[in-house]
N, C-alpha and C positions, 0 to 999 in steps of 0.2 A: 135463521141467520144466512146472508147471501154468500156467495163464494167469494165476494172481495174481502168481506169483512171476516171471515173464516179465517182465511188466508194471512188477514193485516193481524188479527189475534190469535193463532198459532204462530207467528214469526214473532212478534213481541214475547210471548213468553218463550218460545226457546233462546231467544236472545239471551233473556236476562241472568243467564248460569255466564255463557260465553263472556257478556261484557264483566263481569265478577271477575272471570281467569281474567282478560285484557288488562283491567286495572289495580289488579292486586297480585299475579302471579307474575314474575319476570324470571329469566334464566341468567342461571350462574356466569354465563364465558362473557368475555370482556367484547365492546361494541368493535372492539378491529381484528377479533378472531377470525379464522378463516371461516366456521361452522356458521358464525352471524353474514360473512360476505354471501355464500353461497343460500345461505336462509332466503334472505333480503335478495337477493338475486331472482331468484327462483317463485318468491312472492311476486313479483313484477311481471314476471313472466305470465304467470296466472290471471294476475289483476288484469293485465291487458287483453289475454284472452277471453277471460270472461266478459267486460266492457264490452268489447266487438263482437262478441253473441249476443250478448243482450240490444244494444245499438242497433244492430243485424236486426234483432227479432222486432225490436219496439216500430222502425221504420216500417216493414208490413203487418205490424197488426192492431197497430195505433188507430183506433177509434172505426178498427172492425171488425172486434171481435164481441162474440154475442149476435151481432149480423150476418158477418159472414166465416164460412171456414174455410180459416188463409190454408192452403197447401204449399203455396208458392218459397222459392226462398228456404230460409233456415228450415220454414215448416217443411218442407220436403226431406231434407233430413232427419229429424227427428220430430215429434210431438211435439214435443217441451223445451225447446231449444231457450226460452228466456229464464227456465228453472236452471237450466244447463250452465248457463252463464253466471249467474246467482251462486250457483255451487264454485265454479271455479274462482269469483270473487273471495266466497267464505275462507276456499284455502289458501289466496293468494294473499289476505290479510294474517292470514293467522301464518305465515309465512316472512312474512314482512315486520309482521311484530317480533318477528323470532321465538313465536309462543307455541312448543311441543304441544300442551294442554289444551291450546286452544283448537291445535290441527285435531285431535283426537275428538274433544266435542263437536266440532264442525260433523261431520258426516256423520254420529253418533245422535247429533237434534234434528239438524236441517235434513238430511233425507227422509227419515220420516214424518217430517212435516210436511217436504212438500210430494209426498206421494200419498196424504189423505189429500190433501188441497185436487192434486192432478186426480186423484178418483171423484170427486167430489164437480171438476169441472168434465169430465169424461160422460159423466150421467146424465150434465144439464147441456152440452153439447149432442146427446146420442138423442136427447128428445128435441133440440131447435131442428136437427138434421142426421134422423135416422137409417137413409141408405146411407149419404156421401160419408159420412162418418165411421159408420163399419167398413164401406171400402177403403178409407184410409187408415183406420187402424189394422188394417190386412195388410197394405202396402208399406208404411211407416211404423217405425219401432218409437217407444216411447219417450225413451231418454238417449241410448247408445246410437249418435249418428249414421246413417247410412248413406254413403256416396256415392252408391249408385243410380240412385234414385233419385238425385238433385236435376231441379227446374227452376225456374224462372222468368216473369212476364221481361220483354226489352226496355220495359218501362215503367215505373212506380209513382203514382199517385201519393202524396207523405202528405198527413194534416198536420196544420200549424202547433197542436197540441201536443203530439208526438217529435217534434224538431225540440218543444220546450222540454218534456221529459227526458229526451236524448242529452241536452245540456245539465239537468241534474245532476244525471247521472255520471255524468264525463266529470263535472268540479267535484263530486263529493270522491271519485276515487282518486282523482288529482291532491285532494284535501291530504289522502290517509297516511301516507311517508312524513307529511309535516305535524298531523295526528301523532305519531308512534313521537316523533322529535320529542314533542311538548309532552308528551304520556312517561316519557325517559328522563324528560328533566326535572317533570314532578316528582319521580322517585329519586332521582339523583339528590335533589335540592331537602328530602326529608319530607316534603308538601304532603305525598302520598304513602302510605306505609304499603309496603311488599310486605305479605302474609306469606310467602313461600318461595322459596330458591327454586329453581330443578336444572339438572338433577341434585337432589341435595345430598 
């Protein structure tokens, strides 16, 4: 199995516990609590940050990776700066949903998923390019950014394929506040049944 396809089906099934809490777990306090403003708040916060790391990363390394190994950019800071991004998504949704449950599964699937994924692409990266790659795993950490270390070409070259994956990704988190709206009025209206309060 390839590393994309790896990747696309360990993310699919850790998914599928997380979207179970999204649509069947909701919490007890009321949507104008203060605990829901600062949730929702704080989700945002997240979502945005992760978006502009992945965006960041997609922009260098859209349709050169496997060709080449980008250092440049976010990769100067860490290895995995688009897993980086991905994670602060996972929390800034489960944040925004106002779902305790679902912050706790986040970093309890998706980190170890995506650190067979990042072993699994570290292998097939150390054989396309087995010096530059050990001196950059010497220089750069894998996940926890480093800024002392940051570089960058004056200029980027961006493929047309990568400006489309940039737009994905920008509507579908755009999407996800109007997502929770409709996911709140399915349970409001009875549409969907709540299997569980919390705290209960």
């Amino acid at each position: 199995m390839s590393i994309r396809k790896t990747r696309v089906f360990l993310l699919r099934v850790s998914f599928l516990p997380i979207l179970f809490v999204v649509l069947f777990v909701r919490p007890s306090w009321g949507r104008g609590s203060s605990i829901a403003f600062w949730m929702e708040l704080s989700g945002y916060v997240f979502l945005l940050g992760g978006l502009a790391m992945r965006i960041w990363s997609i922009l260098y390394i859209g349709g050169r990776k496997s060709h080449k190994l980008v250092t440049d950019g976010p990769y100067s800071l860490c290895r995995n700066p688009l897993y980086v991004g991905t994670f602060l998504l996972a929390v800034g949704v489960g944040l925004c949903f106002e779902n305790v449950v679902m912050l706790a599964l986040v970093p309890a699937l998706i980190i170890p998923v995506h650190v067979l994924v990042v072993l699994q692409e570290e292998r097939h990266l150390e054989a396309l390019f087995p010096e530059p790659f050990a001196a950059y795993k010497r220089e750069v950490p894998r996940f926890w950014p480093r800024l002392a270390g940051y570089h960058s070409p004056k200029e980027l070259t961006v493929p047309v394929r990568s400006i489309g994956r940039v737009l994905i990704d920008t509507i579908g988190i755009l999407l996800l506040p109007e997502a929770e709206d409709f996911l709140e009025l399915l349970h409001v209206q009875g549409i969907l049944p709540v299997l569980w309060h919390f705290p209960s």
